[in-house]
PABADO-384341 format. One line per field, with one value per residue (C-alpha): x, y, z. Coordinates in Angstrom, 2 decimals. Last residue first. Example, Ala and Ser with C-alpha at 12.3 -4.5 7.8 and 13.67 -1.06 7.14 Angstrom:
BEGIN
X <- (13.67, 12.30)
Y <- (-1.06, -4.50)
Z <- (7.14, 7.80)
***
This chain:
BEGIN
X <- (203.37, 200.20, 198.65, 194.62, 193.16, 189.14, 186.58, 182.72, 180.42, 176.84, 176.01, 172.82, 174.20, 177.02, 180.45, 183.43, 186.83, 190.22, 193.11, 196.43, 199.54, 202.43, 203.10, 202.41, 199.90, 196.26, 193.86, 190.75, 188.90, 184.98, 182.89, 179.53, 177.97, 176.65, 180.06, 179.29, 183.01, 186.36, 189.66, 188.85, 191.86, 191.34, 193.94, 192.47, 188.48, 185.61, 182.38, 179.13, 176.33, 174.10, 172.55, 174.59, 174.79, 178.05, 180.93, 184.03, 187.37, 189.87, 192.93, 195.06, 198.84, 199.58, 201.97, 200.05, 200.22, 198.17, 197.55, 194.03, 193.70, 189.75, 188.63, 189.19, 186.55, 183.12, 183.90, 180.46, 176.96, 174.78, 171.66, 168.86, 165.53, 164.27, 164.70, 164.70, 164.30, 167.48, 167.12, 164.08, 164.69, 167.47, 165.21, 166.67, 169.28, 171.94, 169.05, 168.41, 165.41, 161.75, 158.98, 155.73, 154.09, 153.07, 152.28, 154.77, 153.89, 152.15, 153.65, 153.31, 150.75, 152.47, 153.23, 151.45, 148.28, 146.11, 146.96, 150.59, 149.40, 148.33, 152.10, 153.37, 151.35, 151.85, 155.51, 155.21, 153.09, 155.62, 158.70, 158.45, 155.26, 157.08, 156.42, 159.07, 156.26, 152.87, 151.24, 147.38, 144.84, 142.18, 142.24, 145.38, 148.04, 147.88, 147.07, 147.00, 145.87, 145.51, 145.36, 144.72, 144.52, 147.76, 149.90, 149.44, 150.51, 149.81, 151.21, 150.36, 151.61, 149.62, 150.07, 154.07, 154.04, 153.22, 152.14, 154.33, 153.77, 154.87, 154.42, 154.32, 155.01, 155.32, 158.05, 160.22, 159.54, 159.32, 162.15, 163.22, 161.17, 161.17, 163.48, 161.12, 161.71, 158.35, 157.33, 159.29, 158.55, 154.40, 154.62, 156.00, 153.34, 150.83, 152.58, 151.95, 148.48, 147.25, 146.86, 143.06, 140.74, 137.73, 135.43, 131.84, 130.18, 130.19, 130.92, 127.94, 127.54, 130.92, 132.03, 135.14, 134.80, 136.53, 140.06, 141.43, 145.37, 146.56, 144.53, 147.30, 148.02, 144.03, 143.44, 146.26, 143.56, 140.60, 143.43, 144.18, 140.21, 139.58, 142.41, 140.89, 142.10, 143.16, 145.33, 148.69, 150.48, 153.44, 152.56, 149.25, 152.60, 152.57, 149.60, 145.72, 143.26, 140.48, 141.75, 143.08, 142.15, 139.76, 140.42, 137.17, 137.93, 136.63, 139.66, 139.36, 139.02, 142.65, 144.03, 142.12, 143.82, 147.08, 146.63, 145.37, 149.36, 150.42, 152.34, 156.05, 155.10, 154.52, 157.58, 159.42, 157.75, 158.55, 161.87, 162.50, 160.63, 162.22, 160.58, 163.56, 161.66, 160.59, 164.02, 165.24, 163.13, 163.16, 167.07, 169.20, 171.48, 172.24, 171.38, 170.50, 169.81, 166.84, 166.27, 162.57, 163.70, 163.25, 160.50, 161.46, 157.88, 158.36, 159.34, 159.75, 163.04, 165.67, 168.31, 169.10, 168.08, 168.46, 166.55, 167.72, 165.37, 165.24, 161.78, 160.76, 159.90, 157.78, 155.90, 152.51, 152.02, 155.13, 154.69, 150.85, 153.01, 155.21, 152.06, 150.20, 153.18, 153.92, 150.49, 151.72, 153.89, 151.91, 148.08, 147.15, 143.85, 140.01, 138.20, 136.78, 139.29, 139.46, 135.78, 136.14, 133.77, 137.67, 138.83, 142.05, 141.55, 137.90, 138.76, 136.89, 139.16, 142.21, 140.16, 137.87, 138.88, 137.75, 138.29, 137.50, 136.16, 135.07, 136.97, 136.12, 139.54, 141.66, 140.05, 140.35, 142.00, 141.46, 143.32, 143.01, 145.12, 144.91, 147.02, 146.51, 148.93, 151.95, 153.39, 152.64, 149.14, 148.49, 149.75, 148.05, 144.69, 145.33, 146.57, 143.79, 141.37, 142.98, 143.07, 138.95, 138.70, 140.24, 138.38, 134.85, 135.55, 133.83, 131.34, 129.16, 125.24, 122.60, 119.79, 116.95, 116.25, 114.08, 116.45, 119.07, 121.58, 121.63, 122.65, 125.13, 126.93, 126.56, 128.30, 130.85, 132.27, 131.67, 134.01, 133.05, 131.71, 130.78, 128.45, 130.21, 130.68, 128.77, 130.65, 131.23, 130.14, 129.44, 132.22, 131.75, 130.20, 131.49, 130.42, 126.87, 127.04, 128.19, 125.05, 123.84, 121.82, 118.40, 117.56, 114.56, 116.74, 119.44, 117.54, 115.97, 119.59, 121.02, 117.91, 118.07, 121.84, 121.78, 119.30, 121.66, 124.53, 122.35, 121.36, 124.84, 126.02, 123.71, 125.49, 127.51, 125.23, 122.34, 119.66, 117.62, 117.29, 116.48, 113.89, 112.70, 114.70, 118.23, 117.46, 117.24, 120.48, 122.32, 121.04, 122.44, 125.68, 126.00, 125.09, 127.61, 126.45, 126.73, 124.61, 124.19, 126.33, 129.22, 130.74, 128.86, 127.17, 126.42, 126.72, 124.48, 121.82, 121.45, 120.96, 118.23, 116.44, 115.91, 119.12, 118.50, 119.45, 118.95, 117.81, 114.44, 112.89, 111.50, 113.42, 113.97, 110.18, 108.73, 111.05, 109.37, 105.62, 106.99, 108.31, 104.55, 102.88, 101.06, 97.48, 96.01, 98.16, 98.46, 94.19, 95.04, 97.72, 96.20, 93.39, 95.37, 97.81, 94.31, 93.36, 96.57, 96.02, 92.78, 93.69, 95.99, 100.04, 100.84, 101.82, 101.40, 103.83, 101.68, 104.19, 105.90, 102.86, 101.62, 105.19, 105.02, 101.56, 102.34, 105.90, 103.60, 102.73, 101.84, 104.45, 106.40, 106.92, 104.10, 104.15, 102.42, 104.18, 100.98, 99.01, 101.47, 101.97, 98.90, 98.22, 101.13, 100.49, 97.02, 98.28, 100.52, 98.17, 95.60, 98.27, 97.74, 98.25, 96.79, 99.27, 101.83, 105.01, 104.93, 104.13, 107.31, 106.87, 109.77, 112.51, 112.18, 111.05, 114.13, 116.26, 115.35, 115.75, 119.24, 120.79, 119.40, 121.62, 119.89, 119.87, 117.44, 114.92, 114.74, 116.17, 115.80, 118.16, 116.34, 118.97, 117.07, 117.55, 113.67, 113.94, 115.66, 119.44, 121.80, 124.08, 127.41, 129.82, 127.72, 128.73, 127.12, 129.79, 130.62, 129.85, 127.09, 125.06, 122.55, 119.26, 117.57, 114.53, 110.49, 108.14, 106.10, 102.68, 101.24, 99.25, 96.18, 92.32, 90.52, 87.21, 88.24, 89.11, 85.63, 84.04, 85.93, 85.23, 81.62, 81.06, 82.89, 81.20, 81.82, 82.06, 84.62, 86.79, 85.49, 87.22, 90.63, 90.35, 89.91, 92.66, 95.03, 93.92, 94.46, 97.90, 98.68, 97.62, 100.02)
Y <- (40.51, 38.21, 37.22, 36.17, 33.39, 33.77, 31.35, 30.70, 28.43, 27.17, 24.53, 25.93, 27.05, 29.15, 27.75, 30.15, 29.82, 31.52, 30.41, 32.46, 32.69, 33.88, 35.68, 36.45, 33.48, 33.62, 33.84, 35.51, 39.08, 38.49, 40.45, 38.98, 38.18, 34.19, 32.68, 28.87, 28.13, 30.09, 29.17, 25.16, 23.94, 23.81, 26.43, 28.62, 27.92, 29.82, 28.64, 30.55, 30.23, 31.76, 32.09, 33.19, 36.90, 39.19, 38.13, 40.00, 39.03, 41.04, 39.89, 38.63, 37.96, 41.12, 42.89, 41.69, 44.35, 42.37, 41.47, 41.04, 38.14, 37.91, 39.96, 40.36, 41.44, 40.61, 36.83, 35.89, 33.28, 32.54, 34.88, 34.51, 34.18, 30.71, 31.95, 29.49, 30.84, 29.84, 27.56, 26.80, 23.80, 22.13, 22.14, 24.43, 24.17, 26.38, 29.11, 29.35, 27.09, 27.80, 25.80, 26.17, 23.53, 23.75, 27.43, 30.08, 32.14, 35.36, 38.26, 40.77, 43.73, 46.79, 49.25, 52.50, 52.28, 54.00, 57.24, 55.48, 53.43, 56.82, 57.87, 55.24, 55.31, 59.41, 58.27, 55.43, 58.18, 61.11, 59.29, 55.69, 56.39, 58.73, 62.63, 64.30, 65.55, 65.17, 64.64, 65.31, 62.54, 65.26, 63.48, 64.87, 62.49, 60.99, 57.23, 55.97, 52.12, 50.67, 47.17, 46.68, 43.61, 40.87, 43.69, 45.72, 48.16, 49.64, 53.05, 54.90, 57.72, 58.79, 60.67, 60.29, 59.91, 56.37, 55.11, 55.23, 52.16, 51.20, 48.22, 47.38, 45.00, 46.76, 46.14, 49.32, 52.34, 55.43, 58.26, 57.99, 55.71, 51.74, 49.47, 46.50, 43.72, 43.32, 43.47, 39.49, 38.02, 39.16, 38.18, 34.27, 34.42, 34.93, 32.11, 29.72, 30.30, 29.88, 32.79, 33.92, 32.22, 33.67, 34.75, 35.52, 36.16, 39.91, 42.06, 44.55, 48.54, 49.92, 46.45, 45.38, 41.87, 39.38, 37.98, 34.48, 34.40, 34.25, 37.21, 39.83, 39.20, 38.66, 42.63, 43.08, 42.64, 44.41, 47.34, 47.31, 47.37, 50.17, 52.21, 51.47, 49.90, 50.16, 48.29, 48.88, 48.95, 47.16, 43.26, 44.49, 45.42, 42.22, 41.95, 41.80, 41.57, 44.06, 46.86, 48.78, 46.58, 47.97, 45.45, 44.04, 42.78, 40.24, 38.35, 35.95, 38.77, 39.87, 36.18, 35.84, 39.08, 37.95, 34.08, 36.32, 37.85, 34.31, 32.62, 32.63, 35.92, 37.53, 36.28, 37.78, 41.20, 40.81, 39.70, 42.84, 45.32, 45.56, 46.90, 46.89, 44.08, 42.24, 41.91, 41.20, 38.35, 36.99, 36.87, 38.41, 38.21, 40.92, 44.00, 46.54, 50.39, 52.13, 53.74, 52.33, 49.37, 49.10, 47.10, 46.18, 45.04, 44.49, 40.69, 40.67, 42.71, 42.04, 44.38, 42.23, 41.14, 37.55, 35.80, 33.42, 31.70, 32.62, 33.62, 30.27, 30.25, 28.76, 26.22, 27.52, 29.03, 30.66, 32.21, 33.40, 34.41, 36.81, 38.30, 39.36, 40.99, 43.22, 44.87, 47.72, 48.42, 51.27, 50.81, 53.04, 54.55, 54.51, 56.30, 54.42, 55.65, 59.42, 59.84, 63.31, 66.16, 67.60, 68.60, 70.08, 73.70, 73.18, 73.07, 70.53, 68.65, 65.98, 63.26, 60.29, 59.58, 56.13, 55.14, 52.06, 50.12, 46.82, 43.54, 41.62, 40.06, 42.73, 45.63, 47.86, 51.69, 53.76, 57.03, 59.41, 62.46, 65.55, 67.94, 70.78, 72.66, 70.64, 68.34, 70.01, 70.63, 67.38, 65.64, 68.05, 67.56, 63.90, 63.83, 65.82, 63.19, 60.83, 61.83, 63.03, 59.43, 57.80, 59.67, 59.05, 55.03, 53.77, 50.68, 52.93, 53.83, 55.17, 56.86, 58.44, 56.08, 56.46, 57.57, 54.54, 54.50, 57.95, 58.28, 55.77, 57.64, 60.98, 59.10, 58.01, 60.71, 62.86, 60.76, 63.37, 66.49, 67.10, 70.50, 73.73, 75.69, 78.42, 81.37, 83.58, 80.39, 81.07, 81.88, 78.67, 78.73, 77.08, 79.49, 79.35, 75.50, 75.71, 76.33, 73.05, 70.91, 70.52, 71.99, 74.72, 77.62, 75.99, 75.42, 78.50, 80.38, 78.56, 79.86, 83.40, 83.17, 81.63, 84.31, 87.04, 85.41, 85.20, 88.74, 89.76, 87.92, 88.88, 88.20, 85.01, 84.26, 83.52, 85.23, 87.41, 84.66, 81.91, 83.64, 81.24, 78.40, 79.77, 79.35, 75.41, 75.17, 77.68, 76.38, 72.68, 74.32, 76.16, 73.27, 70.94, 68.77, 64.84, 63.69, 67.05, 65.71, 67.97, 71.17, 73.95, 75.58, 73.77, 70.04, 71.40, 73.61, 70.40, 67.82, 70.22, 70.32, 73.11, 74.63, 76.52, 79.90, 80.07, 77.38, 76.01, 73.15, 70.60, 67.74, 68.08, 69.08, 66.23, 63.73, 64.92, 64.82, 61.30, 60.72, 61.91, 59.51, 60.46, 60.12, 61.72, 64.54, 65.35, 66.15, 68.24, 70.18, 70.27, 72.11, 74.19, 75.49, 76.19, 78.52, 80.30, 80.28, 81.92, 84.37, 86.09, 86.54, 82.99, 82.14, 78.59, 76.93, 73.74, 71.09, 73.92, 75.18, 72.36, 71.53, 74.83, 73.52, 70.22, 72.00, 73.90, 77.58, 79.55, 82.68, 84.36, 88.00, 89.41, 92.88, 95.31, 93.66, 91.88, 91.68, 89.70, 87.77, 86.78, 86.27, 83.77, 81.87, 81.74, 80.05, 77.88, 76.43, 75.59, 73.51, 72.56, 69.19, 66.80, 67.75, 65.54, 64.79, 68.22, 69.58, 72.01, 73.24, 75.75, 76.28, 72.77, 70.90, 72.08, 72.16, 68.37, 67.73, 69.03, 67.07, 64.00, 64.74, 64.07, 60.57, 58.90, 61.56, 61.75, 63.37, 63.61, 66.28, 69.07, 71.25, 73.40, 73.51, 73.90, 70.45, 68.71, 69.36, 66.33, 65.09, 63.84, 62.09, 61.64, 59.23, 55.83, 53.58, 52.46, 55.65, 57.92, 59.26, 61.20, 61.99, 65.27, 64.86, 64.80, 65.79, 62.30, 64.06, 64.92, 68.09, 66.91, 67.13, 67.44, 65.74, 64.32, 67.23, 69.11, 66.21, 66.08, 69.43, 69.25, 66.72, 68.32, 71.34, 74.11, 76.88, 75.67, 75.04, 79.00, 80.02, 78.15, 79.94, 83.12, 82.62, 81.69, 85.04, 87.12, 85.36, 86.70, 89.98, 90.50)
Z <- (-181.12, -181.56, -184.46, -185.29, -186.93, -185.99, -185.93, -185.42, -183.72, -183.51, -181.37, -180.07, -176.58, -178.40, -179.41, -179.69, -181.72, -181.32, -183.10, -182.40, -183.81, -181.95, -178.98, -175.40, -175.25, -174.20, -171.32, -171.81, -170.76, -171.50, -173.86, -174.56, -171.14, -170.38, -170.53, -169.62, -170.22, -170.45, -171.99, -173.72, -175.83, -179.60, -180.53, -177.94, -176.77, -176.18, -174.94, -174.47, -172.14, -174.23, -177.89, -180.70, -181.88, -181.31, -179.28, -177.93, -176.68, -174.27, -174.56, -171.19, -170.44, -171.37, -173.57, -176.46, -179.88, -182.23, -185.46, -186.89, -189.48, -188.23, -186.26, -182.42, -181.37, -183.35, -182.35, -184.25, -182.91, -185.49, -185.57, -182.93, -184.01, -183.41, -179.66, -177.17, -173.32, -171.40, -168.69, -168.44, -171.55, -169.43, -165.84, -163.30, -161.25, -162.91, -163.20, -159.57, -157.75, -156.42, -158.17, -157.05, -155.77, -152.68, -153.06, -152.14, -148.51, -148.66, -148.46, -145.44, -145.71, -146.17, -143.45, -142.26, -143.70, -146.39, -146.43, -147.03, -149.94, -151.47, -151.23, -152.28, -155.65, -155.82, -156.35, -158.64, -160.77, -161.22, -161.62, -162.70, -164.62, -167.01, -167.88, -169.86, -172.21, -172.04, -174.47, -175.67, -174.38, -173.72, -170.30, -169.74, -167.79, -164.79, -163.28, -160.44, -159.00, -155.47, -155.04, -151.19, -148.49, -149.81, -151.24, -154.54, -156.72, -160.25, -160.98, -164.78, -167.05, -169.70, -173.18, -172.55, -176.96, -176.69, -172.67, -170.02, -167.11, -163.62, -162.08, -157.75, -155.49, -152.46, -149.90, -149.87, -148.02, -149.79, -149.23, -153.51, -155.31, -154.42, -156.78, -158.17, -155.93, -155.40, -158.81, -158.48, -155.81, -156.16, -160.39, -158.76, -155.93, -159.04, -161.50, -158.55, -157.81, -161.71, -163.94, -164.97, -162.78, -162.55, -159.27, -158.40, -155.00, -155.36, -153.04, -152.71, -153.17, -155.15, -156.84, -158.63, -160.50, -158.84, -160.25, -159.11, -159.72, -156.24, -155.08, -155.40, -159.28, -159.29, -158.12, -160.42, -163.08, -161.87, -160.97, -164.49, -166.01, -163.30, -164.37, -168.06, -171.32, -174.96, -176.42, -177.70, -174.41, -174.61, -174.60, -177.09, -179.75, -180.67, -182.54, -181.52, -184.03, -184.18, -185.86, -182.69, -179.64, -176.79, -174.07, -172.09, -169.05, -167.20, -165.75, -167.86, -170.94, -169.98, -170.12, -173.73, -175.03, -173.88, -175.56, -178.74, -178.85, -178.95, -176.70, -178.28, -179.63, -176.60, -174.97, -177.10, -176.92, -173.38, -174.00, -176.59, -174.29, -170.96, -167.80, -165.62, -162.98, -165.54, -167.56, -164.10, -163.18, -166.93, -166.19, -168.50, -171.62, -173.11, -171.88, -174.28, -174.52, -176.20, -172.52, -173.36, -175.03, -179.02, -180.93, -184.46, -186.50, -189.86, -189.34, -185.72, -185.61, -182.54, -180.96, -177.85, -174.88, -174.99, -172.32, -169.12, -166.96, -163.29, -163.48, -164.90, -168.66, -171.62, -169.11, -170.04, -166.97, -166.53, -170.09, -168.91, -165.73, -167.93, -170.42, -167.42, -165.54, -169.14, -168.75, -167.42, -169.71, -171.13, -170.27, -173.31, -172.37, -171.99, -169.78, -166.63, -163.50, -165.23, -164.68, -167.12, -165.68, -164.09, -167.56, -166.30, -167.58, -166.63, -163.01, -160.62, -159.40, -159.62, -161.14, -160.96, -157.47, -156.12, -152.75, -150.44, -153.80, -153.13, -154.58, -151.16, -150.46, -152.46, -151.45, -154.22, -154.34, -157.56, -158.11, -160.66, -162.13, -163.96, -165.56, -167.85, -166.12, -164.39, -162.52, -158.93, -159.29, -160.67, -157.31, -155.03, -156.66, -156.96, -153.19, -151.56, -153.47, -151.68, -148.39, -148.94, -150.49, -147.04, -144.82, -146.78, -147.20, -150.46, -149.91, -151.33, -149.55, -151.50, -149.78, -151.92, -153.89, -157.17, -159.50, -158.61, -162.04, -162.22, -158.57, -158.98, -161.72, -159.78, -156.53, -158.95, -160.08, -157.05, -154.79, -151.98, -152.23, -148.86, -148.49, -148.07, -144.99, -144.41, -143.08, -139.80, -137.27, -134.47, -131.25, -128.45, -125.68, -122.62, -119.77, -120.71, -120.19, -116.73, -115.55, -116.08, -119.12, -119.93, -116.30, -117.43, -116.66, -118.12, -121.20, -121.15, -120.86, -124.06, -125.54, -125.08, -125.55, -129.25, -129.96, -128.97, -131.13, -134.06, -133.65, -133.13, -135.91, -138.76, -141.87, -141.68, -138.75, -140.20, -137.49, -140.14, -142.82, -140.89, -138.45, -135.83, -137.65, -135.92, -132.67, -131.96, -134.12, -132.02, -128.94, -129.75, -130.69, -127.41, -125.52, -127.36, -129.90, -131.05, -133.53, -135.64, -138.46, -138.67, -140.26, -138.18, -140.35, -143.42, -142.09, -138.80, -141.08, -143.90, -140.81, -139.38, -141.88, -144.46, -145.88, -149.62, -147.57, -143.82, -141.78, -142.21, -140.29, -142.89, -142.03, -138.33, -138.56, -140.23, -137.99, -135.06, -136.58, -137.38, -133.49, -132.14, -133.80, -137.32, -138.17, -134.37, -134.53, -137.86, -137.68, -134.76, -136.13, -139.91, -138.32, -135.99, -139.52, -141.18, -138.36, -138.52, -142.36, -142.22, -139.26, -141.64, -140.84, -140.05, -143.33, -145.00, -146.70, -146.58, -145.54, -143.34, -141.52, -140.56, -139.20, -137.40, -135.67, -134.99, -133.47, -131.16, -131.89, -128.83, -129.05, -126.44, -125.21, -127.35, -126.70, -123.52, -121.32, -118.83, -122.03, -124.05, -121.03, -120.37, -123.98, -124.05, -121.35, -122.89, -125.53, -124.30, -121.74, -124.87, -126.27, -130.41, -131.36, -129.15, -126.22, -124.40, -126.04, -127.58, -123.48, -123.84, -127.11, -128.83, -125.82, -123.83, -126.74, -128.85, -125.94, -125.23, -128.90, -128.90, -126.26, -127.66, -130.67, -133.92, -135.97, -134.27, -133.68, -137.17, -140.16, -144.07, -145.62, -147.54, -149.54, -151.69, -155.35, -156.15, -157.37, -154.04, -153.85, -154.03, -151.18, -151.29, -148.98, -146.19, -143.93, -143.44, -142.86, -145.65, -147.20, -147.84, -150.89, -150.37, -152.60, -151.14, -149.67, -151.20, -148.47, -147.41, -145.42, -148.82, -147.41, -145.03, -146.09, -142.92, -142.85, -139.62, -137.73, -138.63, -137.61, -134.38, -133.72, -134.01, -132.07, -128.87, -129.39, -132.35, -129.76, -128.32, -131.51, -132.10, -128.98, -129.74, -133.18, -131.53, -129.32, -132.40, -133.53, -130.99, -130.39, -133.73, -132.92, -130.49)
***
């Protein structure tokens, strides 16, 4: 009661100052800095929080407004705390002796007289309300507030400085840590809740004072249906309270820490990142690395292919410091495996090297000291450039490579403004297979122009950016889209995405690039100390997490886009002579490796099975002179001969060279 006392007495000695007096005494007010600093937040696309920072004293102090609050709730909060706010000059006579009346009809105070000027007075200045003094001071700073400020900022003051249990002041901070939401849409009971809990933060929190918080919930859900803010229904529709404080979003944390840095002196930054998606996707990466193994982590980076904004970035699987979760896995840089294997192809379709359908020699090969091996360490002879792409082979890539010029590679990455990290300086051969060092960001930069018909745009976070480079033409991309499309899906996913899949040296990183016409989505994993790990391949841990992040995204893949004009679309036998088969300086001269020569043979058949070594594709053999098979394009082919006798088989390769063999049949 002696609160009231005092607030009388300071009513009583406003009177007694006279009219002039007061407003001198108002006007020479010195007021607290009126702009509280708030926690930085950084939102989303469309302005949800995904992470907020805590002011210097580590409190959480959101900014709020009328605006952004629940109508609902401001109607209570007038209704319960200051029912002529929109009305009185700061503090409300009525109030006040409503209050005494009462206090000295009960016996105890039953209500108090503060108005919200008053509390936010209060709050600015951290004054108590236990001396006289600083009840006077908080009636000074009332009625000076009152006539600087409109009545919406001395709103907005308290809905940011309101406290709520803990490091929560605000409003905004209380409904995200209790009840898991923005407070923009409230039911009564929540509304009540949120009105009641700033009277005495610490003794109504509900994770440790229920019943209080409960019983102070009540008293004000009944004044507001006492008062009409909403029926009597409402009391029959609350809801249990909270038992715990939710955490804070912590969303895309990586990059809303490197933005942050970057923008001190704003206190709202807004991505172009999508919060639904990146909590999806960070579920995912943490779910993905759990599964393959300690130690792990994992990233995922998805772009929008028309804008080049980021909808999601996850740095890495989580926070644990056995998995090295401080490391921005989507910027470090790595061995990009095969993945880079597309770029080289189309930079040979460009340059008139090769068509898809063009036939290569896959064969053990040495480039002077350098003697690349396939993956499996297996061979296929000849092939299509389409299916050497599409199975991730080395010795036509590496070919390929050569024929262009391991600097024409680096130049096509730099187009699309990348920056490749290249051991020594000077790019070799081994750039086609991952010798260079790049970043998830740098790779999905790049397919970002595989999906964008060769034009790449730099990736962006805040605005899309009005710049573009070419780095392949039109017609090479829709070529790289046929083909990685027909890449074999993994096991349950839906096929349709044209995707790559890369393993670095020593399994040190395993990688998933995919695109359609709207998203490029990248993933990576591996252990950011760079250590091995073994048994782990793109194609079976990281092709999977790919589809799966495509699927969080959409249900169904975008649908190609048609061919350009000009591209040309026609099978190996129709092709010009020189894309037919891919010329190789290399090759050795062509050999019958089976039968040998002088060899006699047991023939009960009407067929022998012959078998050629070296030469260059289609292949003709012939039998005593006479033609047996033509355009051979495998190396062991079952022939026509005799039943007996003596026997000269020859073969002619594609470059004129032939060979020999006198050979006896029984």
């Amino acid at each position: 009661m002696h609160r009231l006392a005092f607030l009388l007495a300071g009513c009583l000695f406003l009177a007694a100052l006279g009219r002039d007096g007061v407003e001198s005494w108002i006007e020479a007010t010195v007021l607290p800095p009126l702009v509280p600093v708030e926690s930085t937040e950084v939102v989303d696309t469309n302005g949800a929080l995904l992470r907020a920072y805590t002011v210097e004293d580590g409190r959480y102090r959101l900014g709020a407004s009328a605006a952004t609050v629940d109508p609902l709730y401001l109607d209570l909060l007038k209704a319960y705390e200051d029912q002529r706010f929109d009305t009185h000059i700061g503090v409300d006579p009525w109030a006040v002796l409503r209050a005494v009346g009462q206090a000295l009809t009960e016996g105890e105070v039953v209500s108090g007289a503060s108005t919200l000027t008053m509390q936010v007075a209060r709050l600015l200045e951290d004054s108590g309300t236990g001396a006289w003094t600083g009840k006077l001071r908080q009636v000074r700073v009332a009625l000076a507030m009152e006539r600087r400020l409109s009545k919406d900022q001395i709103l907005s003051l308290y809905l940011t400085l309101a406290p709520f249990g803990g490091n929560l002041e605000g409003v905004r901070a209380g409904s995200l840590a209790w009840l898991g939401k923005e407070p923009t849409r409230l039911t009564p009971a929540e509304a009540a809740f949120l009105v009641a809990l700033p009277q005495s933060p610490e003794l109504r929190r509900p994770d440790r004072y229920p019943a209080d918080a409960e019983h102070a919930r009540d008293r004000v859900l009944a004044r507001g249906i006492a008062v009409g803010v909403f029926p009597d229904e409402a009391a029959s529709t609350t809801a249990a309270l909270p038992a715990n404080r939710r955490p804070f979003p912590n969303l895309a944390s990586h990059q809303a820490d490197r933005i942050r840095n970057e923008n001190r002196s704003t206190d709202r930054l807004q991505l172009s990142l999508d919060a639904g998606l990146q909590s999806r996707l960070q579920d995912l990466a943490a779910k993905t690395a759990r599964e393959t193994g300690p130690r792990l982590s994992s990233s995922i980076l998805v772009m929008e292919v028309e804008t080049g904004l980021i909808r999601a970035a996850i740095g890495s699987a989580g926070s644990e410091e056995a998995r090295q979760g401080f490391v921005d896995m989507t910027r470090a840089i790595r061995s990009p495996g095969s993945t880079l294997k597309p770029l080289v192809y189309a930079l040979a379709f460009d340059s008139g090297l090769a068509h898809p359908e063009t036939l290569i020699e896959d064969v053990p090969t040495a480039f002077s000291t350098y003697a690349p091996q396939n993956f499996d360490r297996q061979y296929r002879g000849t092939i299509s450039l389409r299916g050497a792409l599409q199975a991730s082979l080395n010795i036509p890539v590496v070919k390929l490579t050569e024929a262009l010029g391991p600097a024409q590679l680096v130049a096509g990455l730099r187009r699309a403004g990348i920056t490749p990290r290249i051991p020594g300086g000077q790019p070799g051969l081994a750039v086609a297979l991952g010798g260079v060092g790049v970043s998830l960001e740098d790779l999905v930069t790049l397919y970002g122009a595989f999906a964008r018909g060769g034009n790449a745009v730099p990736l962006s976070m805040t605005d899309p950016s009005t710049a573009s480079s070419r780095v392949i033409s039109a017609e090479a991309a829709w070529h790289l889209g046929d083909i990685l499309r027909g890449v074999p899906a993994p096991a349950n996913a839906r096929p349709g995405l044209a995707y790559k899949t890369g393993t670095s040296y020593g399994h040190r990183d395993a990688w998933a690039i995919g695109y359609d016409s709207e998203h490029v989505v990248g993933v990576w994993l591996g252990r950011p100390d760079g250590t091995p790990v073994p048994g782990a391949f793109g194609a079976d841990i990281a092709a999977p997490m790919l589809f799966e992040a495509f699927q969080a995204i959409k249900r169904d893949f975008a649908p190609a886009p048609p061919p350009p004009p000009a591209t040309l679309l026609a099978a190996n036998a129709a092709l010009p002579l020189p894309l037919r088969h891919f010329r190789d300086d290399r090759i050795a001269g062509v050999d019958i490796a089976f039968p040998p020569d002088g060899a006699i043979l047991a023939q009960s058949a009407p067929e022998l099975v012959v078998k050629l070594r070296g030469g260059m594709p289609p292949f003709t053999l012939l039998a005593d002179g006479r033609p047996i098979a033509t355009r051979l394009h495998q190396r062991e082919a079952m022939v026509p001969v005799p039943s007996a006798g003596f026997l000269t088989l020859s073969v002619i390769d594609a470059l004129g060279q032939s060979q020999r063999v006198a050979v006896e049949l029984r």
